[in-house]
C-alpha positions as CSV (number, residue, x, y, z in Angstrom):
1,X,-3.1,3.2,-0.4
2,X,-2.3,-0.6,-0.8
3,X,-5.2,-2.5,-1.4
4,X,-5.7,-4.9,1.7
5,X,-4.7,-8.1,1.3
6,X,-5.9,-11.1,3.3
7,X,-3.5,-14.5,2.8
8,X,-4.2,-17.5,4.6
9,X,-1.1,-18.4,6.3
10,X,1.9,-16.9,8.1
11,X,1.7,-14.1,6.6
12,X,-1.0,-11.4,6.6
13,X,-1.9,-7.6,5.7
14,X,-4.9,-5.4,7.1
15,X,-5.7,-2.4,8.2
16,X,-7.6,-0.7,11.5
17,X,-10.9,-0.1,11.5
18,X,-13.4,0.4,14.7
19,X,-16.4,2.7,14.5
20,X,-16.2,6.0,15.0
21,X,-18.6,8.9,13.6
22,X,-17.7,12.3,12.2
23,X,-19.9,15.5,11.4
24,X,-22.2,17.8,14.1
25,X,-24.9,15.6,15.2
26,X,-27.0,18.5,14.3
27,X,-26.4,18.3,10.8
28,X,-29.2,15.7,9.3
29,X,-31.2,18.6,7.8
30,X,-28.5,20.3,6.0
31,X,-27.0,16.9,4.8
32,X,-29.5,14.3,4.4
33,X,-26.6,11.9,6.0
34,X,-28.8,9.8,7.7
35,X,-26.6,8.7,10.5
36,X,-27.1,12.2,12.0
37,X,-30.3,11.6,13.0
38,X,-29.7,8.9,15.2
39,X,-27.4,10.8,17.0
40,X,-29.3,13.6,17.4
41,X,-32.3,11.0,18.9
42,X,-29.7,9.4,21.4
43,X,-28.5,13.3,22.3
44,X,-31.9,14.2,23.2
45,X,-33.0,10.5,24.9
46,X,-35.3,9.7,22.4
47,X,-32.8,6.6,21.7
48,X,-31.5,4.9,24.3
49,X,-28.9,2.6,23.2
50,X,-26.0,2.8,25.8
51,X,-24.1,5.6,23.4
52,X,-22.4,7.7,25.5
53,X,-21.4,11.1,23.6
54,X,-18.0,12.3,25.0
55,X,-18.3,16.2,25.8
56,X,-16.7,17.4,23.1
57,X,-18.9,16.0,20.5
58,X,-21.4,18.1,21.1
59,X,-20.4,21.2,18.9
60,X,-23.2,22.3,16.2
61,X,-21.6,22.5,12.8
62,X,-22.8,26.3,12.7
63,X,-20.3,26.7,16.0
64,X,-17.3,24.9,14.0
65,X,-14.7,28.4,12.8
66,X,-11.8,28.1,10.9
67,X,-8.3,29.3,13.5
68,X,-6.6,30.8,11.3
69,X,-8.9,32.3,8.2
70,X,-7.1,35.9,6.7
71,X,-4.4,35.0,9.1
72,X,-0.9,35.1,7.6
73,X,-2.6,34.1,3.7
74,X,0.5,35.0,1.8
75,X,2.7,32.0,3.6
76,X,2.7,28.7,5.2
77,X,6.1,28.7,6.0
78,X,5.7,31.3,8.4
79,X,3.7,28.8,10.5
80,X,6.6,26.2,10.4
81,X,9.1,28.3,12.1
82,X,11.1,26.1,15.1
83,X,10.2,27.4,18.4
84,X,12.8,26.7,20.4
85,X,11.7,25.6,23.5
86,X,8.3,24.2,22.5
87,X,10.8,21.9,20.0
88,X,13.0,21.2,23.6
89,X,9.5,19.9,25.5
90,X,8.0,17.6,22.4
91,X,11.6,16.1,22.2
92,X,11.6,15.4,25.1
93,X,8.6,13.4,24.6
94,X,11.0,10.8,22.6
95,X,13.5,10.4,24.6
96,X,15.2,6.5,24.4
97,X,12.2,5.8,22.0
98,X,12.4,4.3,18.4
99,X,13.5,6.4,15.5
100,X,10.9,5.4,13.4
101,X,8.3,8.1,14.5
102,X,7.8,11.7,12.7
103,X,6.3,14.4,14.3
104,X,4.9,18.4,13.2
105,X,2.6,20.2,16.0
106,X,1.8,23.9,15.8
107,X,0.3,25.4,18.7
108,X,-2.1,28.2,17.4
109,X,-3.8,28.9,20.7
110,X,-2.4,32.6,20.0
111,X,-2.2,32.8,16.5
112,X,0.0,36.0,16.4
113,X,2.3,33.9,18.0
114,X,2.1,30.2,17.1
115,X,4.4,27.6,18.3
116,X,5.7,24.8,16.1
117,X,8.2,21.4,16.7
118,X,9.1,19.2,14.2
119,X,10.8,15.8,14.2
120,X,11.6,13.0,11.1
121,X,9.6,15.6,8.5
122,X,10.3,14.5,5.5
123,X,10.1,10.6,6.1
124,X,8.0,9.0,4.2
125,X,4.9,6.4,5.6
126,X,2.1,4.6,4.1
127,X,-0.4,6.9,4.2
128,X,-3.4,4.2,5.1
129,X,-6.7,6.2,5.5
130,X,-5.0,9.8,6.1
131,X,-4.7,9.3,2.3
132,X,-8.7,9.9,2.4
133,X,-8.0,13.5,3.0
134,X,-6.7,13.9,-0.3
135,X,-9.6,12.3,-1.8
136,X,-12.3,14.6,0.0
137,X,-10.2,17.4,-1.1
138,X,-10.1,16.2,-4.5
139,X,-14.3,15.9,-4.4
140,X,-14.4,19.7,-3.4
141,X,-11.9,20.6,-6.0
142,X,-14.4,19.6,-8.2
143,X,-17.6,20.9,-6.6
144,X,-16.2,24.6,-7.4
145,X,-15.2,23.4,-11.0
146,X,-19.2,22.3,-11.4
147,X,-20.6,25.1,-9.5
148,X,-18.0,28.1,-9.4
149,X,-20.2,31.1,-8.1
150,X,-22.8,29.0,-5.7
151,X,-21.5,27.3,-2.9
152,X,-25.2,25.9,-2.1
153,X,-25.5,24.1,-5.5
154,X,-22.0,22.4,-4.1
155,X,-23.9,21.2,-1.0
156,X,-27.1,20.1,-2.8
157,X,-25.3,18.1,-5.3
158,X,-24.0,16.1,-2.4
159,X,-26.8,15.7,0.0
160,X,-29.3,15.0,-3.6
161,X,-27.2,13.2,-5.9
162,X,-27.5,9.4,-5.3
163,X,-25.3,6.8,-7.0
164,X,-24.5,2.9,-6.5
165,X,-21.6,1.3,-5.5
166,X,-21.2,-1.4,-8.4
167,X,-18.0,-2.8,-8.1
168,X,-16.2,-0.1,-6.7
169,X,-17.3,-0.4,-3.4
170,X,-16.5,-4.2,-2.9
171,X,-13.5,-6.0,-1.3
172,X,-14.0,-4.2,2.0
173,X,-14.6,-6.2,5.1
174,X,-15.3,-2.4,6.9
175,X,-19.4,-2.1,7.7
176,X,-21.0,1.4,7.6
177,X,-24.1,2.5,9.5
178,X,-27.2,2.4,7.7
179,X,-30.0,4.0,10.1
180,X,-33.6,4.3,8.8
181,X,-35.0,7.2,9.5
182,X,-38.6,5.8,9.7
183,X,-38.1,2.9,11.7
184,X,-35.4,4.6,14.3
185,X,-33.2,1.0,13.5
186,X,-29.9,0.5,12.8
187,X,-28.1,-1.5,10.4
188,X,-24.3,-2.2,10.3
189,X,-23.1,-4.3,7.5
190,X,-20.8,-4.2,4.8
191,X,-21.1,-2.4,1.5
192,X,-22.9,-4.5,-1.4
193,X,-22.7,-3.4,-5.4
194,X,-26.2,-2.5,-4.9
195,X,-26.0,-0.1,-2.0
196,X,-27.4,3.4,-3.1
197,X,-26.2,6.7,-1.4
198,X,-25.9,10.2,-1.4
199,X,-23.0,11.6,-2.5
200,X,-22.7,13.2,1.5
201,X,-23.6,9.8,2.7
202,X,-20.4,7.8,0.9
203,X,-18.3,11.0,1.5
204,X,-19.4,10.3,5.1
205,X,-18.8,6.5,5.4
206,X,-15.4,7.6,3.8
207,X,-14.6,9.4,6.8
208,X,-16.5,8.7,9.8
209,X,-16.3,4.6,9.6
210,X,-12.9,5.1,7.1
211,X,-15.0,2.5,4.2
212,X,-12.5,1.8,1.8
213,X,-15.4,1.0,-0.6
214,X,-16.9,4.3,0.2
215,X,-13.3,6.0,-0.6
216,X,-12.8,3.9,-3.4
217,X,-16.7,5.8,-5.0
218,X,-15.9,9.1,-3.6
219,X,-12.7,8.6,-6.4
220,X,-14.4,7.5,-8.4
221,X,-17.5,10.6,-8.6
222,X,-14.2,12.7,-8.6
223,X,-12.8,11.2,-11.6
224,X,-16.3,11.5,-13.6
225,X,-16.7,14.9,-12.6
226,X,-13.3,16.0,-14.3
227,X,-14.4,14.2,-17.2
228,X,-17.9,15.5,-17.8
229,X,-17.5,18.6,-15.9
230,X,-20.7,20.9,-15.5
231,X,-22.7,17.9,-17.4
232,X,-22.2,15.7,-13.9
233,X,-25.1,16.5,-12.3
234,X,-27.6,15.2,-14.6
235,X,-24.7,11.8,-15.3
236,X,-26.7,9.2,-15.3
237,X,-25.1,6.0,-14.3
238,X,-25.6,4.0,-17.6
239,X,-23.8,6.8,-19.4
240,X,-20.7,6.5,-16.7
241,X,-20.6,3.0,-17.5
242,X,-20.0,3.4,-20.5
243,X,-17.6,6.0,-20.4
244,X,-15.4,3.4,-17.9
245,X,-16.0,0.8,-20.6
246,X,-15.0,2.8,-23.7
247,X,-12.0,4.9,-22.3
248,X,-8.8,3.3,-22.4
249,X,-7.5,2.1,-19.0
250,X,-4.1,3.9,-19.1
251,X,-6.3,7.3,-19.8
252,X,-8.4,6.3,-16.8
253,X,-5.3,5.5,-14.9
254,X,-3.6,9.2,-15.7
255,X,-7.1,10.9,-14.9
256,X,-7.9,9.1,-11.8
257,X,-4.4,9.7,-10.2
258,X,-4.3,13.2,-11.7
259,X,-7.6,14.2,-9.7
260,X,-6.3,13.6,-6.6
261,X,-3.1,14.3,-6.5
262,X,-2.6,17.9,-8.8
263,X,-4.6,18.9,-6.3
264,X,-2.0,18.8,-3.5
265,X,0.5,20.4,-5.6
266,X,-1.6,23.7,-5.9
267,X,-0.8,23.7,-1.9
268,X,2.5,23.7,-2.4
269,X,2.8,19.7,-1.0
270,X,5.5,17.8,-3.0
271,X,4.8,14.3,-4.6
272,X,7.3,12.9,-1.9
273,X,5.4,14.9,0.9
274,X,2.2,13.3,0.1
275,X,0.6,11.5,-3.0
276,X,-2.0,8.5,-3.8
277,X,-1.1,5.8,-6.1
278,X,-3.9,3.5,-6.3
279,X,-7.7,3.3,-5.0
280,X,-8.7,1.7,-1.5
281,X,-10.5,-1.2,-3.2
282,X,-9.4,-4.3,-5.7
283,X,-12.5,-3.9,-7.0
284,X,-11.6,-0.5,-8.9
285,X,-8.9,-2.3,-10.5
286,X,-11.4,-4.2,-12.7
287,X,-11.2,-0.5,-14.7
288,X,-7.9,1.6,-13.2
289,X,-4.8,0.5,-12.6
290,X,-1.8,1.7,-10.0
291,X,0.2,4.8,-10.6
292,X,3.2,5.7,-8.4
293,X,3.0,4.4,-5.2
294,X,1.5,6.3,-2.5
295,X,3.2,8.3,0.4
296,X,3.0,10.8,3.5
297,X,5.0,13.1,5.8
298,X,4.5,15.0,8.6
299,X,5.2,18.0,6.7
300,X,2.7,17.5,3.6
301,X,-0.3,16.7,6.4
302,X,0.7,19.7,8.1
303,X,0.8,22.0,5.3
304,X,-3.0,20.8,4.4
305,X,-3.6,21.5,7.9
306,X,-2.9,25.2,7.9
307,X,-4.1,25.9,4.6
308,X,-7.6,24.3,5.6
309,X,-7.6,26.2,8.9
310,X,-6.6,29.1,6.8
311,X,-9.6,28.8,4.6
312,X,-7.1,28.0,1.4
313,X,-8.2,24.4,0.8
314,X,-10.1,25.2,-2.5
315,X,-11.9,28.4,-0.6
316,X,-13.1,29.3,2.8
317,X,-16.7,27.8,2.5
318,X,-15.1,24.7,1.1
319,X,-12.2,24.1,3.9
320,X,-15.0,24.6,6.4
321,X,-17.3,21.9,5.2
322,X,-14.0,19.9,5.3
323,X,-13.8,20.4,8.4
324,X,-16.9,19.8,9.8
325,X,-16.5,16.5,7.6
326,X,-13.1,15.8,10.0
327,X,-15.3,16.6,13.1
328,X,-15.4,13.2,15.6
329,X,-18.8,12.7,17.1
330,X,-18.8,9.6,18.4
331,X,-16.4,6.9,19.4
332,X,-13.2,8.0,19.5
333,X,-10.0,6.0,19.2
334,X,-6.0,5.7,18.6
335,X,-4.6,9.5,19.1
336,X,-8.4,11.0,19.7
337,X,-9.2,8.5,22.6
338,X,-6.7,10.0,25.0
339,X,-9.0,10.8,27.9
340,X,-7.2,14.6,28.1
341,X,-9.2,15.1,24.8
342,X,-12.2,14.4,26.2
343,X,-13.9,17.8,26.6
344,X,-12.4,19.0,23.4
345,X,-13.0,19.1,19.7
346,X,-11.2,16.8,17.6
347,X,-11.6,17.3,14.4
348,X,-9.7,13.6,13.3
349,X,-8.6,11.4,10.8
350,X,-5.9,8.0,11.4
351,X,-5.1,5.6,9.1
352,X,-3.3,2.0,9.7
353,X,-1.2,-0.7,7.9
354,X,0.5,-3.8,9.8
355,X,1.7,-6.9,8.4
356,X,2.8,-9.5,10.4
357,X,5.0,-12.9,9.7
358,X,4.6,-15.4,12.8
359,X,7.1,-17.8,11.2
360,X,9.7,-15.4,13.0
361,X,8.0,-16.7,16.2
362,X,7.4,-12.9,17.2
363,X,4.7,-11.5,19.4
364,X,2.6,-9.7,16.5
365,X,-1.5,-8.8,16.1
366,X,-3.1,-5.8,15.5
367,X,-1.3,-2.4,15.2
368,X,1.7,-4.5,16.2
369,X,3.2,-5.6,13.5
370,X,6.5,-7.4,12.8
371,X,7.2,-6.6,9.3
372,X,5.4,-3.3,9.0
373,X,3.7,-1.5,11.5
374,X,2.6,2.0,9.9
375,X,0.2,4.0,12.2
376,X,-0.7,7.8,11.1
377,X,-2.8,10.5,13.2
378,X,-4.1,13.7,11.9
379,X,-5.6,16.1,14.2
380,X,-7.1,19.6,15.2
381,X,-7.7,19.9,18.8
382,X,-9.6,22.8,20.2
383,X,-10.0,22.8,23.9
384,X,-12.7,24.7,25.8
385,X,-10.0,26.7,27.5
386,X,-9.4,28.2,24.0
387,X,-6.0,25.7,23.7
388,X,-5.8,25.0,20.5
389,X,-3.2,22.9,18.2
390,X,-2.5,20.5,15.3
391,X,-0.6,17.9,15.2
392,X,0.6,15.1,12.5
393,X,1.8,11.6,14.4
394,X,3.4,8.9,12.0
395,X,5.0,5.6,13.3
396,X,6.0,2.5,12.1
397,X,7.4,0.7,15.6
398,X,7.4,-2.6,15.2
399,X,5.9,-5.2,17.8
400,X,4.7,-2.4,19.7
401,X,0.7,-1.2,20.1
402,X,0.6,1.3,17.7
403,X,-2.8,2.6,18.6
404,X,-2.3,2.7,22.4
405,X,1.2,4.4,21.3
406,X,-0.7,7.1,19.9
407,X,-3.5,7.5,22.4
408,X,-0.5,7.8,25.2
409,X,1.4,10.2,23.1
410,X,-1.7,12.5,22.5
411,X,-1.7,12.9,26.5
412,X,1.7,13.8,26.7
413,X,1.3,16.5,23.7
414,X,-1.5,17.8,25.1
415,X,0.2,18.1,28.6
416,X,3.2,20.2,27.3
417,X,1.2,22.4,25.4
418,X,-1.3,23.0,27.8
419,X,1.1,23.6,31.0
């Protein structure tokens, strides 16, 4: 993840953001996250604030199943198999368009006989926000180190364990939701070095608003639990200051890109498949540094996707808190806002990066970039019908809508698979 630059000028960097929500809206009491709640008000009328829920929103997180768990555990590979004329329909889906999109979908609505298409794998794209999957496996990674033989300790570290943003969180122009619970009011604004959360809470604002800042913390609690392992819990944060301000910054460096990205190998996902380089904030550079660029392909996401469906993303209790963590429950937008998904679970992350130079006298804004134009879609769809399927999208079309791109795509995806 580049850091997002802003430059005065011709020239300029950023990244997609609009607000979106992930996790059941029944899931306040077994998170803490805060947010919850007001969804679960609006669901039942008690808030009326002109939210509309789309239909597919509504699953409780104890209804949320994992496709493919004790199916086929020995093997990915046998998942990412060519069907032949499934590959025939999604190519013809790009037919006379740009060669800079990659493609993998696997259609598990049978999953004794799952359909998969493939196109530009193993191109390589900046990863924007998808990299934040890496990250929330990274924190789960961990949360078994801590707590190997009770998965509830796991979850009450996160929904009890508060800690502050400090510089970590800054640089981020991204708001997250802050609802009190009291007053029934809602606050959007963005992160400050004195904001306090629950580990669940900035896990959340990771995902469900994509807060760099909140990313940028999530790391770093990672990186602090590898260090002090089962002594995190009780960490207070004077001590982890000054272990940031005693430990060398290459050490911090190593550790910090180690955490996130060993992980990925124990999946079998190469470093040119998918890998993190450097935080989502400038303001964890004031104590790491940059470490080997970061990437993605169609084919690492994919592989993370079957493995988590399979219940082999750390274990089975874990993947299925990850998840519910994925699981859009609000506005949805780019690939999920396709209104063929509206009745279904999407269980979601995208991630953006455009830069645009108007001394070329181009057409260019957002998501339509004339320099770069990177747009990535992760997504588990599960249809009431019982249809079900993931797909990885990456793109980098220049001048083009990249987010409209997507959302017009996921239609015709969803058309072929479901005809």
């Amino acid at each position: 993840m580049k850091k997002i630059l802003l430059i005065l000028g011709v020239l300029f960097i950023t990244a997609g953001f609009t607000s979106i929500s992930f996790y059941p809206i029944d899931g306040y009491e077994y998170t803490g996250i805060k947010r919850l709640k007001r969804l679960e008000l609006i669901k039942s009328g008690d808030i009326k604030d002109g939210t509309v829920l789309p239909p597919g929103a509504m699953k409780s997180f104890t209804d949320i199943q994992l496709n493919l768990f004790g199916r086929h555990q020995d093997s990915v590979n046998q998942f990412l198999q060519v069907d032949e004329q499934f590959q025939q329909d999604i190519n013809g889906l790009f037919r006379g368009l740009d060669k800079s999109y990659s493609l993998t979908v696997l259609d598990i609505t049978d999953p004794n006989a799952p359909k998969y298409a493939e196109r530009n794998i193993k191109a390589g794209y900046q990863p924007g926000s998808v990299g934040k999957l890496a990250v929330l496996y990274a924190l789960f990674v961990q949360l078994a180190k801590i707590y190997p033989d009770a998965f509830e300790d796991r979850i009450a570290l996160l929904k009890n364990k508060s800690v502050t943003s400090g510089k970590w969180g800054l640089t981020d122009s991204h708001t997250v939701p802050i609802f009190n619970v009291e007053t029934n009011k809602l606050v959007k604004r963005q992160v400050i070095a004195s904001d306090v959360f629950t580990l669940f809470e900035w896990t959340d604002h990771m995902l469900s608003v994509s807060n760099n800042g909140a990313a940028s913390i999530v790391w770093r609690e990672v990186l602090l639990m590898q260090a002090f392992g089962d002594k995190y819990p009780a960490l207070t944060e004077t001590e982890a200051e000054v272990y940031f301000k005693n430990t060398p910054r290459k050490e911090l460096t190593d550790l910090s890109n180690d955490v996130v990205n060993l992980p990925l190998r124990d999946l079998g996902i190469t470093s040119d498949e998918w890998r993190l380089g450097s935080f989502f904030t400038s303001g964890a550079n004031y104590y790491v540094g940059d470490k080997g660029g970061s990437t993605g392909t169609a084919i690492g996401l994919m592989k993370f996707l079957i493995q988590l469906e399979q219940g082999k993303v750390v274990d089975a209790k874990s993947s299925l808190e990850m998840k519910r963590l994925m699981y859009m429950t609000d506005r949805r937008i780019r690939y999920a806002n396709s209104s063929t998904l509206k009745d279904a679970a999407v269980y979601f992350k995208s991630g953006s990066l455009y830069k645009c130079d108007r001394s070329k006298g181009e057409n260019c804004g957002k998501y339509m970039g004339n320099v770069t134009n990177y747009m990535n879609s992760v997504a588990i769809v599960e249809h009431p019908d019982n249809h079900c399927y993931m797909v990885v999208l990456m793109s980098n079309v220049l001048r083009k809508n990249s987010a409209t791109d997507h959302m017009n795509l996921a239609t015709s995806i969803d058309k072929v698979i479901r005809k």
